[in-house]
C-alpha positions as CSV (number, residue, x, y, z in Angstrom):
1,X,-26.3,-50.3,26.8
2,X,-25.6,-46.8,25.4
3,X,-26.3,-43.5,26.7
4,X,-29.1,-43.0,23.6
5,X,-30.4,-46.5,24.5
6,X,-30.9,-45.8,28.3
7,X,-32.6,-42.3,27.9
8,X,-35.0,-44.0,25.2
9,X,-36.0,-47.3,27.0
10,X,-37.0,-44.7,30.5
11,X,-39.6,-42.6,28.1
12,X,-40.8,-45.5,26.6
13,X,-42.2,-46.3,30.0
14,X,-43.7,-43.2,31.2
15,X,-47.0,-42.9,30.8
16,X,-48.9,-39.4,31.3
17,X,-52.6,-38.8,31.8
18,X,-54.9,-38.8,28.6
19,X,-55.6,-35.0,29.2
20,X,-51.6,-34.2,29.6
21,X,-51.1,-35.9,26.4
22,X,-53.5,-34.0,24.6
23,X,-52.9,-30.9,26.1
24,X,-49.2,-31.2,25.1
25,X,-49.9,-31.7,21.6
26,X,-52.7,-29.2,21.5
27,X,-50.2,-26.8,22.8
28,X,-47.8,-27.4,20.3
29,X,-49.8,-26.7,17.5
30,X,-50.8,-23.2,18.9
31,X,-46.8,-22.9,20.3
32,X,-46.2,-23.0,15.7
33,X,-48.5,-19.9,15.2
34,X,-46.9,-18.2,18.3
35,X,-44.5,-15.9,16.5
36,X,-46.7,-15.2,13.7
37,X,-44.1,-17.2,11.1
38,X,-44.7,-20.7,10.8
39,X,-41.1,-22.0,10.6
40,X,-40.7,-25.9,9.2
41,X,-38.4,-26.6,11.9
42,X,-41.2,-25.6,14.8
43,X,-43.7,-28.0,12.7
44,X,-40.9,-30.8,12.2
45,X,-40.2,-30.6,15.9
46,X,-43.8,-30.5,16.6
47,X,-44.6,-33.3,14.4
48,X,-42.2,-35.0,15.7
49,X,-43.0,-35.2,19.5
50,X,-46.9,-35.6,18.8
51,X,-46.7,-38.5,16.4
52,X,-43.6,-40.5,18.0
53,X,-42.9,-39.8,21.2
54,X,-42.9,-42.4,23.3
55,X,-44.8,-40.2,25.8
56,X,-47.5,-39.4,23.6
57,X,-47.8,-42.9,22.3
58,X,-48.2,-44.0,26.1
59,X,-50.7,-41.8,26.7
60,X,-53.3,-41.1,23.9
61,X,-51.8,-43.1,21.7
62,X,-49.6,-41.8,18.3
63,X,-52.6,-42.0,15.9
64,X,-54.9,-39.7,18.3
65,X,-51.9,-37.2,18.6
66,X,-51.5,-37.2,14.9
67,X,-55.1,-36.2,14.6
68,X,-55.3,-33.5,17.1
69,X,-52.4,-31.6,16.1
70,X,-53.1,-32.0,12.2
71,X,-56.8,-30.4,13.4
72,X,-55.3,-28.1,15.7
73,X,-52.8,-27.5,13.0
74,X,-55.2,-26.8,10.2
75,X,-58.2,-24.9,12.2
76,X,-55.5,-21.9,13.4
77,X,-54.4,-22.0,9.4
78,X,-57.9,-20.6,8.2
79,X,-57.8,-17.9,11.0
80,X,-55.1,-17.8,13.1
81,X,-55.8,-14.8,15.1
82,X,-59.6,-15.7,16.6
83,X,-58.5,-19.4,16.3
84,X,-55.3,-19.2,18.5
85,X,-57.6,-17.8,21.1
86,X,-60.1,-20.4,20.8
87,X,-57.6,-22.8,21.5
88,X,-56.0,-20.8,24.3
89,X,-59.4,-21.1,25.8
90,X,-59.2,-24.9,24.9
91,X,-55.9,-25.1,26.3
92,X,-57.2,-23.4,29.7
93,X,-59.9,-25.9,30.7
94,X,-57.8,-29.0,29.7
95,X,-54.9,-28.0,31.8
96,X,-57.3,-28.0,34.9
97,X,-57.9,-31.4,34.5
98,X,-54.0,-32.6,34.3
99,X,-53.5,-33.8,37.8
100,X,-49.7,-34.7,39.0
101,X,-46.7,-32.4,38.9
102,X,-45.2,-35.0,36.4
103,X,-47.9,-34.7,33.8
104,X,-47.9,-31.2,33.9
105,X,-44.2,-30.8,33.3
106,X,-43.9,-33.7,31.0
107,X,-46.7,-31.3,28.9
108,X,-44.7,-27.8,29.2
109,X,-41.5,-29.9,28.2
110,X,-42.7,-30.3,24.8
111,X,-44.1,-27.2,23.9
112,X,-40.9,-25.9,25.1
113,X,-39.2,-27.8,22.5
114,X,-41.1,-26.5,19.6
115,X,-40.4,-23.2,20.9
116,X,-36.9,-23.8,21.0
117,X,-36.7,-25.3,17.4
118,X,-35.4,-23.2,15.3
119,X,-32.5,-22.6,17.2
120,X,-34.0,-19.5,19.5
121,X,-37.1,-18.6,21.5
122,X,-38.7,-15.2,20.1
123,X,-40.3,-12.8,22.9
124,X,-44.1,-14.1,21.7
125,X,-43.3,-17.6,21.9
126,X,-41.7,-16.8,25.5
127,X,-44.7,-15.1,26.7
128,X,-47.0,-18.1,25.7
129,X,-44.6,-20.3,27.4
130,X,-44.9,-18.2,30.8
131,X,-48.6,-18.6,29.9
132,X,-48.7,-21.7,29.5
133,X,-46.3,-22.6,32.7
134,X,-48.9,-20.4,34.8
135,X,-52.2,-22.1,33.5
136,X,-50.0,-25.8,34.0
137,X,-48.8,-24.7,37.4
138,X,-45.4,-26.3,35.7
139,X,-42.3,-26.0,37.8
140,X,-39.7,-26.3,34.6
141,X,-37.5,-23.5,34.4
142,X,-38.3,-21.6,30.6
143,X,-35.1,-21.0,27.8
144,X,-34.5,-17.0,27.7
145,X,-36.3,-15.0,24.8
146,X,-34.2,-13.7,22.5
């Protein structure tokens, strides 16, 4: 068994809360709008980790993370300034309910990713990710801004 093939078979079997899961892709979607440019490679990323990854599938299934970031996705689109906020309020509440250490990384992990997607983190997407660790209570260390 390959490297690849090892890292791939352990996230296929961990399994995240329901609310981790949906805060993660939440999150991502408002991560996209962070910078005020919507990049393809933050939405490819994005899309990525919300309708395949074998986290997300494990805990709220691929179809459901699909739909909330398409919605997420398309809600911020008709007004992204009052509509990120909405969603930062969102965002707030669900992260409350994310119980282990685990869950809560696992969450901040792939928001980080999308951040990090087009090849650098600029300074606003860097201040929603110390944002976002704070309201997690996350203990992954954060890329640098550039």
């Amino acid at each position: 068994m390959g490297w690849f093939s090892s890292i791939k078979d352990k996230l296929s079997s961990v399994i995240v809360g329901t609310a981790a899961g949906e805060w993660a892709v939440t999150a991502m979607a408002v991560m996209v709008f962070a910078d005020g440019e919507v990049e393809e490679a933050e939405i490819e990323k994005a899309k990525m980790i919300a309708f395949s990854s074998p986290v997300i599938k494990n805990s709220i299934g691929a179809a459901r993370g699909e739909q909330l970031f398409k919605e997420a996705v398309e809600t911020i689109k008709m007004e992204p300034r009052s509509m990120i906020q909405t969603y930062l309020t969102k965002l707030d509440a669900l992260a409350r309910k994310i119980g282990s250490q685990e869950d809560k990384n696992f969450a901040l992990a792939g928001v980080i990713a999308v951040a990090a997607a087009d090849g650098e983190v600029e300074r606003p997407e860097y201040k929603l990710l110390v944002r976002f660790k704070a309201i997690l209570g996350a203990t992954l260390d954060l890329p640098t801004a550039k």
